[in-house]
Backbone as CSV, one residue per row, in Angstrom:
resi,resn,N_x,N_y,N_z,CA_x,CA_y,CA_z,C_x,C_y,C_z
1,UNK,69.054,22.795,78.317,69.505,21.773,79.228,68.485,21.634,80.345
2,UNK,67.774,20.619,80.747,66.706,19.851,81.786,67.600,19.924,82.745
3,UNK,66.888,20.354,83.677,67.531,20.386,85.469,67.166,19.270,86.150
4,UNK,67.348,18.512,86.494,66.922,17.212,87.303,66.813,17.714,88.852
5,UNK,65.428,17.127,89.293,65.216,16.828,90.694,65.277,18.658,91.308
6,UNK,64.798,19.518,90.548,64.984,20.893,90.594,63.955,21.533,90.729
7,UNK,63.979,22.450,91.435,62.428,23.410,91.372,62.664,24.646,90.495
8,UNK,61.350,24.584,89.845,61.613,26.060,88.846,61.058,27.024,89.336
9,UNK,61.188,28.130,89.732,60.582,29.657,89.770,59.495,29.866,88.575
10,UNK,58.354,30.320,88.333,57.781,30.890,87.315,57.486,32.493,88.128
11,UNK,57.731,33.453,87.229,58.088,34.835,87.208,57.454,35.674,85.739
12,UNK,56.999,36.851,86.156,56.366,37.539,85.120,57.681,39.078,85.038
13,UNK,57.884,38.955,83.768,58.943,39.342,83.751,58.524,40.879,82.320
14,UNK,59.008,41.767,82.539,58.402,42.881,81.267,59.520,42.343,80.015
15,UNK,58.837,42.411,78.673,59.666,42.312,77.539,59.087,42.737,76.779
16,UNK,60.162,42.781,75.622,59.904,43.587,74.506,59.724,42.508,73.131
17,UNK,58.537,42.254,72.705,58.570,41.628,72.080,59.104,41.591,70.541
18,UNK,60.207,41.094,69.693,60.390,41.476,68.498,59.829,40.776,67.453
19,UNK,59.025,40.051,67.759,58.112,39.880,66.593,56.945,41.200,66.342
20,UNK,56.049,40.833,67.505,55.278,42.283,67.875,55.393,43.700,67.694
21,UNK,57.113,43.858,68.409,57.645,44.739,69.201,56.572,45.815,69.956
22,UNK,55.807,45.133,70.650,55.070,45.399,71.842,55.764,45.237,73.046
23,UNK,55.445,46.141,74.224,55.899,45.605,75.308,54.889,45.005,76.179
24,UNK,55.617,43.899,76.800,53.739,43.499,77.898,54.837,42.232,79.011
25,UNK,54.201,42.047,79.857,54.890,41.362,80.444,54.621,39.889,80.430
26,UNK,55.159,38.916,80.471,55.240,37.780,79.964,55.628,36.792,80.949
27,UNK,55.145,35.459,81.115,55.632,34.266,81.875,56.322,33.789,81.798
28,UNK,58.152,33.780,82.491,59.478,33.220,82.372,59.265,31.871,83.575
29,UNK,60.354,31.299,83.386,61.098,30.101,83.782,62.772,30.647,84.391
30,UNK,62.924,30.554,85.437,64.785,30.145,86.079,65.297,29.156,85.530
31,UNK,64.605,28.385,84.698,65.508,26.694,83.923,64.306,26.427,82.888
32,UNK,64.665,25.453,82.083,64.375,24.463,81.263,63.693,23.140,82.662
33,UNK,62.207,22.920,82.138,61.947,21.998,83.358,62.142,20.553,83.048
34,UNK,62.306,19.340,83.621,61.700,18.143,82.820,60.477,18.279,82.649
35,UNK,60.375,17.286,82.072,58.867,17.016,81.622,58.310,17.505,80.451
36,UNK,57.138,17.408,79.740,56.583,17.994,78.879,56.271,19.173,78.480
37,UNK,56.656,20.072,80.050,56.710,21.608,79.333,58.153,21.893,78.942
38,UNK,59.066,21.135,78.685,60.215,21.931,78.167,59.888,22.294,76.662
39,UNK,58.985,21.307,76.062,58.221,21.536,74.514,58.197,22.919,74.631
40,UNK,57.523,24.019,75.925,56.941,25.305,75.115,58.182,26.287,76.057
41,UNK,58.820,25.843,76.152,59.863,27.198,76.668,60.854,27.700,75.487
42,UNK,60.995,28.619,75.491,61.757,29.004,74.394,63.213,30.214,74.911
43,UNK,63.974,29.757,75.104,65.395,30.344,75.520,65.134,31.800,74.081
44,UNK,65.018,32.614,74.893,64.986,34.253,73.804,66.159,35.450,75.000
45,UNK,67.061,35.631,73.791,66.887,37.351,74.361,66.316,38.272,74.892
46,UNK,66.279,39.009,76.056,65.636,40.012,76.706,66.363,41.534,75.869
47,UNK,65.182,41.892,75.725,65.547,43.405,74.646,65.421,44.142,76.103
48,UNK,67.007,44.715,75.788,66.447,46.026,76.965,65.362,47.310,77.049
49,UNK,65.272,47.349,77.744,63.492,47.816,77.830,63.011,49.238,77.964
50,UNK,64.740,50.150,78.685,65.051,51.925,78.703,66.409,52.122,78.392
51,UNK,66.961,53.112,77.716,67.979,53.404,77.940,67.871,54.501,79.047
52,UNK,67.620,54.543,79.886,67.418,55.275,81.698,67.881,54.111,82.330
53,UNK,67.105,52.526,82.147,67.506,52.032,83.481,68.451,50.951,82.900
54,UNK,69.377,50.361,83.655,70.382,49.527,83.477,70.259,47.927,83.690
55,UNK,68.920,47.424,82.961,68.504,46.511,82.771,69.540,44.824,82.029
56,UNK,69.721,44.026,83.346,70.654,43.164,82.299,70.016,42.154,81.065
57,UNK,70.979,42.709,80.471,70.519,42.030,78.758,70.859,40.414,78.797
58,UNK,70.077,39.966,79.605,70.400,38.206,79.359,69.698,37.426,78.726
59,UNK,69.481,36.452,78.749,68.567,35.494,78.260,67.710,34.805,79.218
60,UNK,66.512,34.709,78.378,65.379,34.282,79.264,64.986,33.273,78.574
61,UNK,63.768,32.367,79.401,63.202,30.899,79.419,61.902,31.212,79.806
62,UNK,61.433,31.817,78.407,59.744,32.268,77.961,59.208,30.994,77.897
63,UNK,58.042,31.269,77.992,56.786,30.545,78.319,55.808,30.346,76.955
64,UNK,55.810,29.360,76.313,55.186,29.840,75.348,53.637,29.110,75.184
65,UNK,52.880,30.030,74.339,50.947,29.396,74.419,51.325,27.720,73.698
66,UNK,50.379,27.396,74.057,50.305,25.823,73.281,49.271,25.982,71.984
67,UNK,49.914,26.937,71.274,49.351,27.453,69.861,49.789,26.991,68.836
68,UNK,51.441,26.836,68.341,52.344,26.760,67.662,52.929,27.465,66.789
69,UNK,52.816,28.334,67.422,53.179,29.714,66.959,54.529,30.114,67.931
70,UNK,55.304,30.489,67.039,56.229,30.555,68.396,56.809,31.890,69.220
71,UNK,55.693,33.077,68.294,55.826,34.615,68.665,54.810,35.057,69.928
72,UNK,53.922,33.877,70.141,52.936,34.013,71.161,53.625,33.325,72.836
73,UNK,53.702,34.222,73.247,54.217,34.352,75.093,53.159,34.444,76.041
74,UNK,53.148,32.997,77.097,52.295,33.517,77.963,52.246,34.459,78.577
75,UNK,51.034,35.464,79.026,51.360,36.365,80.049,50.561,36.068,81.488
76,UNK,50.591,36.855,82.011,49.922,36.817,83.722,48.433,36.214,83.206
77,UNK,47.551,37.159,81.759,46.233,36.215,81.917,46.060,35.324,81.574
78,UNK,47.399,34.270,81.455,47.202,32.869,80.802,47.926,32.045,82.364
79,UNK,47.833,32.256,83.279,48.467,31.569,84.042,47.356,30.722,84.410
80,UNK,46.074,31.155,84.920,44.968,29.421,84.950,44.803,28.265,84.219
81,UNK,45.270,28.679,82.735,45.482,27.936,81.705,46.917,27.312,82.034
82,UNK,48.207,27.811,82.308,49.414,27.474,82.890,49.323,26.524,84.158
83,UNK,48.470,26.756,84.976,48.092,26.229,86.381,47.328,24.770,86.227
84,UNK,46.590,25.020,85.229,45.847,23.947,84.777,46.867,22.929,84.174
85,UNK,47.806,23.122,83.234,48.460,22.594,82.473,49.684,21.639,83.426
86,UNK,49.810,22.378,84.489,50.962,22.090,85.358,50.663,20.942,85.875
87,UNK,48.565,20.895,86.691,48.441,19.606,87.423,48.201,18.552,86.019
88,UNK,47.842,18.589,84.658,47.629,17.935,83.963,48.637,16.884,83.648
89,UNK,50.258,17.694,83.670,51.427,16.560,83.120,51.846,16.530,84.158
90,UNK,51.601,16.412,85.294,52.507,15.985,87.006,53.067,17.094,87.494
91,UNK,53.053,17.737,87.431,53.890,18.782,88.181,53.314,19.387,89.047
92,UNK,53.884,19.632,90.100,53.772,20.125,91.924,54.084,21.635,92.144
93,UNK,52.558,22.169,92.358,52.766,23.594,92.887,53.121,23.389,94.092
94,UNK,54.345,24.488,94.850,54.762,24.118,95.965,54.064,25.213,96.860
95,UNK,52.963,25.222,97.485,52.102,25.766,97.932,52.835,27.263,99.070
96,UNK,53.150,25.846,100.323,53.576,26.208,101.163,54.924,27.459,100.879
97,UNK,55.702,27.217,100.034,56.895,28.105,99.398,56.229,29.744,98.851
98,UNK,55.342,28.952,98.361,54.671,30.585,97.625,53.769,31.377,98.543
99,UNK,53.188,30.848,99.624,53.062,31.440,100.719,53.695,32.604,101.284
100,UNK,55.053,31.762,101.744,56.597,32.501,102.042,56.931,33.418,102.061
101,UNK,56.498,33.701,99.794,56.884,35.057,99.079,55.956,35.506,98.774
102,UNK,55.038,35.396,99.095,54.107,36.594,98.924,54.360,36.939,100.303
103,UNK,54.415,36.986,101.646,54.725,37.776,102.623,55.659,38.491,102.256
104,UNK,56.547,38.607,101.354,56.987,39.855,100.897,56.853,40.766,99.627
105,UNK,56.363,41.779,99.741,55.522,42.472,98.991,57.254,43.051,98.091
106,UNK,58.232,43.310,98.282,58.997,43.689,97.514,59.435,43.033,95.949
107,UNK,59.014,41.292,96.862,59.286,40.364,95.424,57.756,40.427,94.689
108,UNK,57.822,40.999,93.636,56.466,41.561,92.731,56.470,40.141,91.889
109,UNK,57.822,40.135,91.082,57.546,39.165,89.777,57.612,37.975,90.226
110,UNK,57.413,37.285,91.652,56.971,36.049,91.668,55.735,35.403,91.745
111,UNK,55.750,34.131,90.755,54.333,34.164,90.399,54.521,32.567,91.784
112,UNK,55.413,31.751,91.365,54.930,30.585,92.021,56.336,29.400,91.601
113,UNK,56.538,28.175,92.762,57.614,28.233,92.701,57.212,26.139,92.606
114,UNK,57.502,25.298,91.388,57.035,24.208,91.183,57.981,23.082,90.749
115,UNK,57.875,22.184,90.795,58.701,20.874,90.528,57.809,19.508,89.558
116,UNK,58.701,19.043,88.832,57.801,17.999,88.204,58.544,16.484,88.798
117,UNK,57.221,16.133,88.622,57.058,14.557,90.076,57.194,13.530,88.565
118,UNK,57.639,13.847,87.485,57.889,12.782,86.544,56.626,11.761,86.752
């Protein structure tokens, strides 16, 4: 489901991959965006990752390469390629916002926080 008039979070998030079943951390989504990247998001299961920590088993809104493959997940070293892709189909890094959170060093997995200008 497309969020209208919404800003998405992008977040690097650890998973377990079951195609792979590698672990590595990977480029999520808070929503389904408009626009042309809803093509590579892919709504997957999060495999819990220890039985030590009490990780919630939800579902996530992976990021996927523009390969067509659909076992390949962006990670953190594909985000220039992601960044690139973002000003290519309209979409608005919100500069000033990501500023914000990086003054806080506790929030780790935020990568950057964007909207598409349709």
């Amino acid at each position: 489901m497309n969020v209208s008039n919404s800003f998405i979070y992008l977040f690097k998030q650890p998973f377990l991959n079951p195609h792979t079943k590698l672990y590595t951390n990977i480029l999520s989504l808070n929503c389904i965006p408009n626009g042309p990247l809803a093509q590579y998001i892919q709504h997957v299961k999060n495999q819990k990752l220890s039985e030590f920590v009490n990780y919630p088993n939800e579902c996530i809104y992976a990021v996927l390469k523009n390969d067509y493959n659909s076992s390949n997940y962006m990670t953190p070293e594909d985000l220039p390629h992601f960044l690139i892709y973002l000003k290519q189909n309209n979409y608005v890094v919100h500069h000033s916002f990501n500023e914000i959170v990086k003054s806080h060093p506790e929030i780790k997995s935020h990568i950057c926080l964007f909207s598409y200008a349709g």
